[in-house]
C-alpha positions in Angstrom: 48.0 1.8 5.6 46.6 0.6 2.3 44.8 3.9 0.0 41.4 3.9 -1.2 43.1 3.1 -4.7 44.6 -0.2 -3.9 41.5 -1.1 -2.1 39.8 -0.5 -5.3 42.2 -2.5 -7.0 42.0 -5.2 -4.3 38.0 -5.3 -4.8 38.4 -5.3 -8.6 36.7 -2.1 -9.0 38.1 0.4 -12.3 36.9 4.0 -11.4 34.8 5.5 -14.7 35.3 9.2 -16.2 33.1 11.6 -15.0 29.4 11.4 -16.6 29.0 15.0 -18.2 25.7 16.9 -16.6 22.6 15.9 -18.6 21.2 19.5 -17.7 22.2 22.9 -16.0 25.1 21.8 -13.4 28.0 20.4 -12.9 29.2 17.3 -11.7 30.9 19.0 -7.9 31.7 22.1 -6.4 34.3 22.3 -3.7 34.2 25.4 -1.6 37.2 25.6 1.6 38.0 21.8 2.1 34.1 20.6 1.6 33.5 18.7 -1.9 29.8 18.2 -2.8 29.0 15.7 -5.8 25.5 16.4 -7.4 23.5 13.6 -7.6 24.3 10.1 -9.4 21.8 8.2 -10.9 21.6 4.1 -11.2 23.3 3.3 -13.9 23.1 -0.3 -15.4 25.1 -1.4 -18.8 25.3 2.3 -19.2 21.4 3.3 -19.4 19.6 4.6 -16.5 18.7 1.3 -14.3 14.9 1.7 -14.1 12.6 1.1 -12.2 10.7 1.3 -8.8 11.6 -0.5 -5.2 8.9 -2.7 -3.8 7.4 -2.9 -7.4 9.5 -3.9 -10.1 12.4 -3.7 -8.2 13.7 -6.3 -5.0 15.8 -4.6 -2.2 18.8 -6.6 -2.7 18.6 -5.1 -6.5 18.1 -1.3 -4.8 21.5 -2.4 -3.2 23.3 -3.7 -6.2 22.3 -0.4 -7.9 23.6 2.0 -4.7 26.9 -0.1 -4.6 27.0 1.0 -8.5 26.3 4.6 -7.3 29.1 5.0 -4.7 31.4 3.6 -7.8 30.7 6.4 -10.2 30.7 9.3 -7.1 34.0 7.9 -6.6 34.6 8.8 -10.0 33.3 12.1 -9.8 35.4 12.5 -6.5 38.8 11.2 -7.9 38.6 13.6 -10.8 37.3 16.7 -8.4 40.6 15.4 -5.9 42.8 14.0 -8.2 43.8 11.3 -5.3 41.5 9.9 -3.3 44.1 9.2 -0.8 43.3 13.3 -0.2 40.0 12.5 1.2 40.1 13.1 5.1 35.9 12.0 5.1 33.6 11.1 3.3 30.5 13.3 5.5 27.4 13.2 4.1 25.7 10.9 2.0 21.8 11.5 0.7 19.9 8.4 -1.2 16.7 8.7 -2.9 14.7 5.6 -3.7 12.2 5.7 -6.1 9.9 3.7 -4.4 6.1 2.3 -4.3 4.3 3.5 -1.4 4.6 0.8 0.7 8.2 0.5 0.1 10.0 1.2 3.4 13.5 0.1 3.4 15.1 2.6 1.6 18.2 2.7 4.5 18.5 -0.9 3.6 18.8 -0.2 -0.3 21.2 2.6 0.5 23.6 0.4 2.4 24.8 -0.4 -0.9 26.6 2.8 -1.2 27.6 3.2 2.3 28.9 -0.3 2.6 31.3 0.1 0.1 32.5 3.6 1.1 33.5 1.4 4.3 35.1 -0.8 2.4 37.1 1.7 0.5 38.0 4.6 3.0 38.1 2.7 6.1 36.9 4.8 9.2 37.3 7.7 7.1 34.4 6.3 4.9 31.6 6.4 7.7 29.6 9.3 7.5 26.0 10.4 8.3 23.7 9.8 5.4 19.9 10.3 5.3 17.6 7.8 2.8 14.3 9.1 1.6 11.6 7.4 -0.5 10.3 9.5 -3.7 7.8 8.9 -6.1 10.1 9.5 -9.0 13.4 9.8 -10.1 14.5 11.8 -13.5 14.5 8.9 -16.1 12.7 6.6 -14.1 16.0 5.6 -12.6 15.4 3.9 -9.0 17.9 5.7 -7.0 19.8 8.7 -7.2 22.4 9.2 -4.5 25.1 12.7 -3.4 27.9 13.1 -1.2 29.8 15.3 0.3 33.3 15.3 1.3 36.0 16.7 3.1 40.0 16.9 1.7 42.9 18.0 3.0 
């Protein structure tokens, strides 16, 4: 069975360090074999990736910008697991999408992330998620996206 860190490798993907908090938090808590990750904003070029779905922004860009997510969680859940071959699940994933208000396919944008959790964990990557539409997102960014896990 191939780990999530050769499938990373396979997909051409480099994991980043973990982002420090920009106010009073920290980047995961594990508690018993649950691992929650606070929530990631969009990052683009290294600034906040601005902007709102269904105004400035397309869906397929939502995407692009929730696939970028689920990259630095992974991140942030390497450095909390140290392998991520120690992830039994990935359980819970929660999107927000900054969005206008006739914006309405936040699930779709948020397939970003989940796809790629797929791609990466295998069965172990499909989890329950919910996907809410907000009207703003701290630094305008246009989605913010946590997880929770489950390790050995």
């Amino acid at each position: 069975m191939t780990t999530p860190e050769a499938r990373l490798l396979q997909l051409g993907i480099e994991l980043p360090p973990v982002a420090p908090p920009a106010a009073a938090y920290v980047p995961f808590v594990q508690t018993g074999k649950l691992v929650f990750l606070s929530g990631h904003i969009a990052r683009k070029d290294g600034k906040p990736w601005v902007g709102q779905l269904g105004k400035e922004l397309a869906t397929a860009e939502g995407q692009a910008a929730a696939r970028a997510i689920a990259i630095d969680l992974m991140g942030t859940l390497k450095a909390a697991v140290g392998e991520l071959g120690r992830i039994r699940r990935i359980v819970k994933v929660m999107s927000l999408v900054n969005s206008a208000p006739t914006f309405t396919e936040q699930h779709l944008v948020t397939n970003g992330c989940s796809e790629l959790l797929g791609e990466v964990f295998g069965d172990a990557g499909k989890h329950a998620r919910s996907a809410f539409g907000v009207a703003q997102i701290p630094l305008g960014a246009c989605v913010e996206i946590e997880l929770i896990a489950e390790v050995e």
